[in-house]
C-alpha positions in Angstrom: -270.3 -57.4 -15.0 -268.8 -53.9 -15.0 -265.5 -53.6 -13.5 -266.1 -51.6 -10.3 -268.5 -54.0 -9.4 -265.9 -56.7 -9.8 -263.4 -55.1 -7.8 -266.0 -54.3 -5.2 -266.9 -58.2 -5.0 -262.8 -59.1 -4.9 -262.7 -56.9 -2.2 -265.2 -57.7 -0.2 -263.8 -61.3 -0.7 -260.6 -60.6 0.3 -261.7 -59.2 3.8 -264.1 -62.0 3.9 -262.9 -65.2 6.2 -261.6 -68.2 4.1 -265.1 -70.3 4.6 -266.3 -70.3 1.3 -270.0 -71.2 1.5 -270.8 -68.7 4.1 -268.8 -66.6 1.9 -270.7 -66.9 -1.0 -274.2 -65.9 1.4 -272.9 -63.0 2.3 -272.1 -62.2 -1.3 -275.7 -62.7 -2.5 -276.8 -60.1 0.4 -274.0 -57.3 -0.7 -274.9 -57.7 -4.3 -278.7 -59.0 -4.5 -278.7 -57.6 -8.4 -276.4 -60.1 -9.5 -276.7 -63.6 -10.4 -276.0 -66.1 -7.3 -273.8 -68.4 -10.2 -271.9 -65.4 -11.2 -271.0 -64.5 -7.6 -270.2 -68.0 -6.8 -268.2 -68.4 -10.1 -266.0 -65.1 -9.2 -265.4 -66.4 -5.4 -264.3 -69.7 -6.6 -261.9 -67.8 -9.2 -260.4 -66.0 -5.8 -260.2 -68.8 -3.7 -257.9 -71.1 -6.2 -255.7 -67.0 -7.0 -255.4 -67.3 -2.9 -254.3 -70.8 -2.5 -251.9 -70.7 -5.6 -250.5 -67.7 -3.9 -250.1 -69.8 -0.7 -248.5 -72.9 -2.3 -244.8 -71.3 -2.7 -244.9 -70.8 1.2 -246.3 -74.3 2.2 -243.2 -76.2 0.2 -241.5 -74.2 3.4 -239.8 -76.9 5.6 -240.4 -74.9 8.7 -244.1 -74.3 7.6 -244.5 -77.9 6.9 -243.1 -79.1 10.2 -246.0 -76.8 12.0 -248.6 -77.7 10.1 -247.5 -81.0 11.4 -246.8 -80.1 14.7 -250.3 -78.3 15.0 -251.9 -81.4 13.7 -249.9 -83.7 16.4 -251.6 -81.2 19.1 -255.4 -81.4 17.6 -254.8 -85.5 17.5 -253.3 -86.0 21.1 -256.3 -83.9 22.6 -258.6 -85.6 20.6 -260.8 -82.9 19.6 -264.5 -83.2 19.1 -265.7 -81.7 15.6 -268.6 -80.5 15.3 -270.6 -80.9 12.4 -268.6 -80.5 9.3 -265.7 -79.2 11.7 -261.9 -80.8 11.7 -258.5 -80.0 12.7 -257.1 -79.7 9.7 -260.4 -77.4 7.8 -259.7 -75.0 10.7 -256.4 -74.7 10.0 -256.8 -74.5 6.4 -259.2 -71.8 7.1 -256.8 -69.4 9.1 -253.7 -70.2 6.4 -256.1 -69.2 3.8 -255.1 -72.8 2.4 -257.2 -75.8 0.5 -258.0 -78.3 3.8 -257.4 -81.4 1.0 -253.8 -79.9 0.1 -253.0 -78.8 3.3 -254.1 -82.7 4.5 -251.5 -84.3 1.3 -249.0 -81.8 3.5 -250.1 -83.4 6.7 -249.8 -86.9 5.4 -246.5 -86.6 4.0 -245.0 -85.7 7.5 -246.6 -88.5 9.2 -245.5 -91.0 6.8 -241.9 -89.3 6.8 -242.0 -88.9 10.7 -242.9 -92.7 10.8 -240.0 -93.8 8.5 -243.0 -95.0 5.8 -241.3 -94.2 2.7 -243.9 -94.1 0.0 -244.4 -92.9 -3.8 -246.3 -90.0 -4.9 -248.5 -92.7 -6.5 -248.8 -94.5 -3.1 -249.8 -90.9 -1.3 -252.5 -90.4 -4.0 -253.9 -93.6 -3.1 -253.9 -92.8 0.2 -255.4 -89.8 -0.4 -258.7 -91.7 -2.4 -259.4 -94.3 0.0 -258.1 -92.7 3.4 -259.1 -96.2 5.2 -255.6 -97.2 4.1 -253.8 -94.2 5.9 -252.0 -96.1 9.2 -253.4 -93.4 11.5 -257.3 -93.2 12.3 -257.4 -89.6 13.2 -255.6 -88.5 10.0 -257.8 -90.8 7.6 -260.4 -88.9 9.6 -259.4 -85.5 8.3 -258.8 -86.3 5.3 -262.5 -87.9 4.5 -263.7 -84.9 6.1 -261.4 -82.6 3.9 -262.2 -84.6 1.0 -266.1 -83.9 1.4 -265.5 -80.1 2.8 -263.0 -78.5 0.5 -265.0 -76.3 -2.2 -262.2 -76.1 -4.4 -260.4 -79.2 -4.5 -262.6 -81.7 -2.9 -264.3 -85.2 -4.5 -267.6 -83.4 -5.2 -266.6 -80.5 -5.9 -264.4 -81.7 -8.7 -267.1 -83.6 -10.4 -269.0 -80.4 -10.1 -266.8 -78.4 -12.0 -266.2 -81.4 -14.7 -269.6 -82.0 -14.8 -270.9 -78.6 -15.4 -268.2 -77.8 -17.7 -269.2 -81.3 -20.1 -273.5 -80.1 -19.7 -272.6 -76.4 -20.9 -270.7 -78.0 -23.9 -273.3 -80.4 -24.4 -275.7 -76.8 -24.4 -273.9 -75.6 -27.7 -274.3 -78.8 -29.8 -277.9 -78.9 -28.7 -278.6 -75.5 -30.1 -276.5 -76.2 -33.0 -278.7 -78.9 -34.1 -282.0 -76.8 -33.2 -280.6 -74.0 -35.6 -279.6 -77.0 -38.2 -275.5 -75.3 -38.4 -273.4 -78.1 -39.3 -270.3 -78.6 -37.0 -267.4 -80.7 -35.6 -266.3 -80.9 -32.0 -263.4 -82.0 -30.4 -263.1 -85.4 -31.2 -264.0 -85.2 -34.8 -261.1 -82.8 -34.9 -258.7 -84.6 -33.2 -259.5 -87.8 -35.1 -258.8 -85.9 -38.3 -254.8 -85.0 -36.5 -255.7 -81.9 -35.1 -253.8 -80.8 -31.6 -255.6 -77.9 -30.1 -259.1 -77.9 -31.0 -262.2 -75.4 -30.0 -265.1 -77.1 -28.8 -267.3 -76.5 -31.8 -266.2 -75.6 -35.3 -268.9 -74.4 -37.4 -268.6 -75.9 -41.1 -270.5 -73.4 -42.4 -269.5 -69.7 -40.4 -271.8 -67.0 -39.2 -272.0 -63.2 -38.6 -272.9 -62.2 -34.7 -273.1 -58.2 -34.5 -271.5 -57.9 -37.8 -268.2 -60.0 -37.2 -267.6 -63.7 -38.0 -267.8 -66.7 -36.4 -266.1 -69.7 -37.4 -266.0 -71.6 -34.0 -267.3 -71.1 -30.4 -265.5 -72.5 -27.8 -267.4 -72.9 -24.2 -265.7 -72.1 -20.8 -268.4 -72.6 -17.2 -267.0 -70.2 -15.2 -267.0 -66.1 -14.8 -264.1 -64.4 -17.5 -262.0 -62.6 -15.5 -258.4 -60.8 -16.6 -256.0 -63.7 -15.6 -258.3 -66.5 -17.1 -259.1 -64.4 -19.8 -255.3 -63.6 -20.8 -254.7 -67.3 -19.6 -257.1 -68.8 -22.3 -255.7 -66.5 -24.9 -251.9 -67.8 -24.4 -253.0 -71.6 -24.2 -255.6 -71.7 -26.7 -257.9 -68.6 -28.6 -254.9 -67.6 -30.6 -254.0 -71.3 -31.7 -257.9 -71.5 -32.7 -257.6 -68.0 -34.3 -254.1 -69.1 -36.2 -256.2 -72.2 -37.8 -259.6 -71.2 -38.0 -260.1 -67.6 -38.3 -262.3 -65.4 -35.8 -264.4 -67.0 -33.5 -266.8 -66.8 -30.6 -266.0 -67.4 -26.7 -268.8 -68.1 -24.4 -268.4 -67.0 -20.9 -271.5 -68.9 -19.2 -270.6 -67.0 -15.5 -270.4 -63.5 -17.2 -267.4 -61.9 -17.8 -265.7 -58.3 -17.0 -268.0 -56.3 -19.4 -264.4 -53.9 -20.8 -263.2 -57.6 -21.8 -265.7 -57.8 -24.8 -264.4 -54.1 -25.8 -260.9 -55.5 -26.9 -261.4 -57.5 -30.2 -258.3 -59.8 -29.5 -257.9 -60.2 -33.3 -261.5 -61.4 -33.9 -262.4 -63.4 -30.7 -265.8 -62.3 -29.7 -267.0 -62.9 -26.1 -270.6 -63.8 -24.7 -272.3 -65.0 -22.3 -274.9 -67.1 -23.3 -275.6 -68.8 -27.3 -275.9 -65.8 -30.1 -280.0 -65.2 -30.2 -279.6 -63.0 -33.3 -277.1 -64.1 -36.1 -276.9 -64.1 -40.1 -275.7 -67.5 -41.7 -273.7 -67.5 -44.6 -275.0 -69.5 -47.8 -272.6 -70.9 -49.5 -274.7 -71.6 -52.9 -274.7 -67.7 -53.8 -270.6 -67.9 -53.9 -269.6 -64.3 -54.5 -272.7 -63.1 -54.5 -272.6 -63.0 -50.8 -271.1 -59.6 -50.3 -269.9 -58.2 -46.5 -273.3 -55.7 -46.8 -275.6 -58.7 -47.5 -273.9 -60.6 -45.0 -273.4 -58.5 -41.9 -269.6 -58.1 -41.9 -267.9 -55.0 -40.8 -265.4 -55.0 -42.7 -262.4 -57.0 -41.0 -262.8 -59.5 -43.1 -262.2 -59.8 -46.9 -264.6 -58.6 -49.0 -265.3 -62.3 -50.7 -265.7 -65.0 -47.7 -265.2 -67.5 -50.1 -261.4 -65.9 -50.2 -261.1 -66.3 -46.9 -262.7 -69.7 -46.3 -260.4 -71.2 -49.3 -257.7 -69.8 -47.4 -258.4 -71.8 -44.1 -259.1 -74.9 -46.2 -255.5 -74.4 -47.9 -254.4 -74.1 -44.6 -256.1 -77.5 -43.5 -254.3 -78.8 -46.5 -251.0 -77.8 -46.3 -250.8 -79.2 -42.6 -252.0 -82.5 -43.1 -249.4 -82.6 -45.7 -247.1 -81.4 -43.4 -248.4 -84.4 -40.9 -248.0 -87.1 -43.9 -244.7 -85.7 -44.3 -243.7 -86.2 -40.8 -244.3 -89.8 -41.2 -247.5 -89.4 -38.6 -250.8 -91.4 -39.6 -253.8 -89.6 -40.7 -256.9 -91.0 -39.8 -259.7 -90.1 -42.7 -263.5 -89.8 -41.5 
């Protein structure tokens, strides 16, 4: 996605009311020649920037106690929701809040207003099976919350986890299609590894001239914050270990993104269709021209890929050393 068109999208998010579904309609008719996922993707990133924003001012005492108070005035009128309608989703909607945080908030007070002294574990509970809250209109709103919030809810949460573990499961399949040998996560971490990419390819390849060593797979849209975000916490860690590597943004990505080579991470948004592997039976004879590389690399892979293996080596030594077990597969 180019970048005006992102920052049209945040802003017509921004002046849109904090509803996110009707939201995300309204997207599809400004921008009909973008993808419906993408849109939804980018909203979603927006919604949790808003209510991260809002968190700092809803740890407020006095914006505690009227949320509270508020909620006290919805339950001793009674009011009638209507459809997927409740007190507290209303008022979530005008804060600009998550209804199931802003109904943890809610709970809190009542329990501390009824001298129920209870552990964050105890609250948690009570937020999974709301039959146990003491109050029927407030195990009410939270069910209700629990179903409604988009961000934070129970189905929305297995969404997210859900679609995340299928589009992970999408680069082993076509792994095994194309025949590359690879290890995921858990072979990794069995071996003593800490942060791990999703796939590491045993044998690397060459996508628009640049290598690939591993591909790591994120289900959402690539914006700047997540972008920089996933850099800090883990690209450069996989970069450090395993050389140059391949992110795939399955919601698209800001398109200027891709134009920064962040020291040989590549960005996509869908599985490489064109790519040269690297045969490992040739040994030097594989030179950058035969192979596709541009030239970052050094001019014998095998160099390079002796290099990463002397680094594998010198840091399970370093984990022997340390007196930590190494598991051998």
């Amino acid at each position: 996605m180019k970048r005006s068109v992102y920052n049209r999208v945040v802003e017509e998010i921004d002046r849109m009311e904090f509803d996110f579904r009707p939201c995300v309609r309204r997207l599809v008719e400004f921008f009909p020649e973008e993808n419906e996922a993408v849109l939804r993707s980018v909203a979603a990133q927006q919604w949790q920037k808003q209510i991260k924003k809002m968190s700092g001012r809803m740890k407020s005492p006095h914006q505690r106690a009227k949320v509270f108070e508020e909620f006290l005035k919805a339950r001793d009128e009674d009011k009638e929701r209507v459809g997927a309608s409740s007190a507290i989703c209303d008022m979530a909607k005008r804060l600009r809040f998550s209804p199931l945080l802003l109904c943890r908030i809610t709970l809190e007070e009542f329990l501390e207003s009824n001298n129920i002294h209870a552990t964050r574990q105890e609250i948690s509970e009570y937020m999974r099976c709301p039959s146990k809250i003491p109050d029927r209109f407030l195990a009410t709103e939270v069910y209700f919350c629990r179903m409604r919030d988009d961000q934070y809810g129970h189905y929305s949460e297995a969404i997210k986890y859900w679609t995340g573990e299928d589009h992970e499961t999408k680069i082993k399949v076509k792994c095994q299609e194309l025949g590359l040998s690879y290890r995921d996560e858990y072979a990794l971490r069995a071996q003593g590894y800490d942060k791990t990419p999703d796939i590491l390819l045993d044998v690397p390849i060459a996508v628009n001239g640049r290598a690939v060593n591993w591909i790591e797979s994120k289900a959402l849209f690539g914006d700047d914050n997540a972008h920089t975000s996933y850099l800090r916490d883990q690209l450069e860690s996989y970069w450090n270990r395993f050389g140059p590597g391949l992110v795939i943004y399955w919601f698209g990505f800001i398109d200027d993104l891709a134009s920064k080579k962040y020291g040989g991470i590549m960005l996509a948004d869908r599985f490489p269709d064109d790519f040269v592997r690297y045969d490992p039976e040739h040994g030097n004879d594989n030179s950058d021209a035969d192979w596709g590389i541009d030239g970052e690399m050094p001019e014998d892979y095998n160099e390079y890929l002796n290099g990463v293996r002397a680094k594998e080596g010198i840091y399970d030594a370093e984990k022997a050393l340390s007196g930590l077990e190494l598991k051998q597969q």
